[in-house]
Steps between C-alpha positions, in 0.01 A plus 500: 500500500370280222631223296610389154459163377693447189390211295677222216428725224367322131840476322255407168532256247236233732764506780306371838764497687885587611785361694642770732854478445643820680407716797653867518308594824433344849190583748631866699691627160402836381400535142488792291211494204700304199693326756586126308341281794522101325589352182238203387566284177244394266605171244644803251663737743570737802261758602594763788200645712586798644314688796228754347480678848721648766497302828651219715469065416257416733462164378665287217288211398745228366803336469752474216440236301118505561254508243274785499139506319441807295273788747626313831668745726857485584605830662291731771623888531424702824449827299489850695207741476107378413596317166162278541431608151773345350533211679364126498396289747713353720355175618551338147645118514763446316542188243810366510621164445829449670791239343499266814099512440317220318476645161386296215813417267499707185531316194801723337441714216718405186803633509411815665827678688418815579646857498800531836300625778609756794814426745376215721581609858380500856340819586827665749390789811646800356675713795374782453159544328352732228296829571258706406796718375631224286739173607856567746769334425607181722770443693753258381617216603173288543447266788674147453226322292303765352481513118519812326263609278617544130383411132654224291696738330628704817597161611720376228668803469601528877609142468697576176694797689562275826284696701267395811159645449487496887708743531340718230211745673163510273302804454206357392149370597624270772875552489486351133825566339520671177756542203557878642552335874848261333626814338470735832690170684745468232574874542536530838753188509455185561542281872773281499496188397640196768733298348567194638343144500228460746196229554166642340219333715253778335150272330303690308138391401360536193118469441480318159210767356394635175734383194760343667132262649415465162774392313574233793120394491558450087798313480392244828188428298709440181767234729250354619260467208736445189726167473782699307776349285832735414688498209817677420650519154824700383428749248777665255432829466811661341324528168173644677716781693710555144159593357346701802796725489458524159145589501589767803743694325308537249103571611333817458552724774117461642521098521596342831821341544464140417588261785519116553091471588356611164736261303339213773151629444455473148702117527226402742210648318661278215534171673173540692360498126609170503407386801225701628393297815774729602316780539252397715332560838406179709189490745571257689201484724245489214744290306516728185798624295474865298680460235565884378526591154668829596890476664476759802810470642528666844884606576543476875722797652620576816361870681594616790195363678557175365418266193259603209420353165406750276320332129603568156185436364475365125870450477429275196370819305809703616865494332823526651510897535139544602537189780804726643318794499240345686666316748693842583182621584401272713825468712468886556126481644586200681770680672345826550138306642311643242444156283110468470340167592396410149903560433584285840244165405418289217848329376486136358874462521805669657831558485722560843841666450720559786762728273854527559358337865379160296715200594646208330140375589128521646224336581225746391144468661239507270192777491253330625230413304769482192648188391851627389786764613800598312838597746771674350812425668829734501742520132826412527802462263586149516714256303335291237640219277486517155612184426839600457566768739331685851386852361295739703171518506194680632329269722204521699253254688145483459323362797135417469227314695161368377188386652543086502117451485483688186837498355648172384954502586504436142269798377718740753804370328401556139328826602880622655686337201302691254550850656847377558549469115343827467714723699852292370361570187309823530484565111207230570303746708392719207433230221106507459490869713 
């Protein structure tokens, strides 16, 4: 009997280290060669690590959540047979730095999000475990507590068909629970559901890992580093939607449908013209403001994992079809976790929209180190007076918060007024394009 030592691997791109976000395994599984053991996540995304040998977990080497330095093992296999040859050795010490350690604080990147990581979930015994012959099915339902093993997507889609993953068995490495797994349970019939009110004294916890850590690291640093001011204006857009479903029904077949967000780009890249301590990134430990001569306005958007802010970059070169396009683009990688960390860092301003979701008002938190956010709040047909009469009208809040230190109430006020004229009068928008 020998033994395995899988190490971090080097991701690339000067990447020292990882934050292990997912275990697949524990110590006594069987593992079949290509077996996904962990899931670690670098500042630009998820990388899997799966099991180049045949064997059992002898030994797993940290904890999720931990921070792992590149070539410091995490996982020892018991492999059958004299594999000496192919093995390392085994009395390596591993470097990692756990959360509740004392680790230096990290002075945050610039608007860095990065790409959704794995599922964040507690590694769960599987009941029965996989072979040499390949993985058995497990029995179904769990034990009271035990969390299933599933991806993100498995997940939603169980909870969009009202089904209890618990009851689901999972044919894969460690009862995991695939796509294939929901459609044989779906086919067979489903239990029965208990109706009835009853108390719920199940608590589940949830290790705060990976992007969900991150986002929560970036916006306590922005609370509790930015004095923020909100202001919220009414905008009339009637005339701007008049035109955008103008310009829709008529674009050429290979331009992106036009929505609200290009319209808003190319108003702020206007008013930031006139006001371009806007567009600026504040240091506030060295005391230094960057004032940016290009507008790279990062779009934040909502995954699956959590919240990303993708970066038009340039939008001042960019018109209204080529800003769609782009910000199309964007939304899809975001979504799909394949945004690069070039497109995932480097904004100077952004825009929040919450959609049809987006409230009479917000209180957006700025993207720390940027002085200035933009919040577009929900439209709404609303009564207006004329003067003479109530007519309807398109309405829609803008809500937007600026750095205090930097930002003046009076300079936020004229910088919403102006793209405020803009969109009411979106003819504006193109004269001097």
């Amino acid at each position: 009997m020998a033994q395995h030592v899988i190490k971090m691997p080097d991701v690339g791109e000067g990447v020292a280290e990882a934050e292990l976000v997912e275990w697949n395994v524990k110590v006594g599984d069987l593992v079949r060669e290509d077996t996904v053991i962990a899931a670690v996540m670098t500042d630009k995304a998820t990388v899997e690590i799966p099991s180049p040998v045949e064997g059992q977990i002898a030994w797993l080497g940290a904890e999720i959540g931990d921070t792992v330095a590149v070539g410091s093992p995490i996982v020892k296999i018991d492999v059958a047979g004299d594999a000496a040859a192919s093995t390392e050795p085994a009395d390596d010490t591993p470097e990692v730095k756990s959360k509740a350690a004392a680790e230096p604080e990290a002075k945050p990147a610039t608007a860095e999000p990065v790409a959704p990581p794995a599922a964040e979930k507690k590694p769960a015994p599987a009941s029965v475990k996989s072979t040499a012959a390949g993985a058995t099915s497990t029995g179904a339902p769990r034990p009271e507590g035990e969390r299933p093993l599933a991806s993100p997507a498995v997940r939603l889609r169980a909870k969009e068909a009202g089904i209890d993953l618990r009851q689901v068995p999972g044919t894969g490495p460690a009862g995991r629970i695939s796509h294939e797994d929901l459609d044989v349970f779906i086919a067979r019939g489903r239990e029965p559901v208990v109706t009835g009110l009853r108390p719920d004294t199940s608590v589940e916890e949830i290790k705060v890992v990976g992007l969900r850590r991150r986002i929560a690291e970036k916006m306590a640093l922005a609370k509790s580093r930015i004095p923020d001011i909100t202001y919220v204006e009414e905008v009339d857009v009637t005339a701007l939607e008049d035109l955008r479903a103008s310009l829709n029904a008529t674009k050429r077949p290979d331009r992106a449908k036009l929505t609200l967000l290009p319209f808003l780009m190319r108003a702020m890249v206007k008013a930031i013209a006139e006001q371009p301590q806007l567009n600026a990134l504040y240091d506030d430990e060295a005391g230094v403001i960057h004032r940016h001569g290009g507008v790279h306005i990062g779009i934040a958007a909502q995954t699956p994992s959590g919240l990303v802010v993708p970066v038009v970059r340039h939008a001042e070169a960019r018109d209204l079809w080529d800003s769609a396009a782009e910000v199309n683009r964007l939304a899809d990688a975001a979504k799909a976790g394949t945004a690069t960390r070039e497109e995932l860092s480097g904004s100077t301003i952004t825009i929040t929209s919450l959609g049809a979701m987006g409230g009479v008002a917000t209180t957006p938190v700025i993207n720390h180190p940027e002085v200035a956010i933009i919040g577009v709040n929900k439209m709404m047909v609303r009564p207006v007076w004329d003067g003479s009469q109530f007519i309807p009208r398109k309405m829609m809040n803008l809500s937007s918060s600026f750095d205090h230190r930097v930002i003046d109430g009076w300079d936020a006020a004229v910088f919403v007024q102006r793209i405020k004229a803009l969109l009411e009068t979106p003819t504006l928008i193109f004269v001097g394009d």
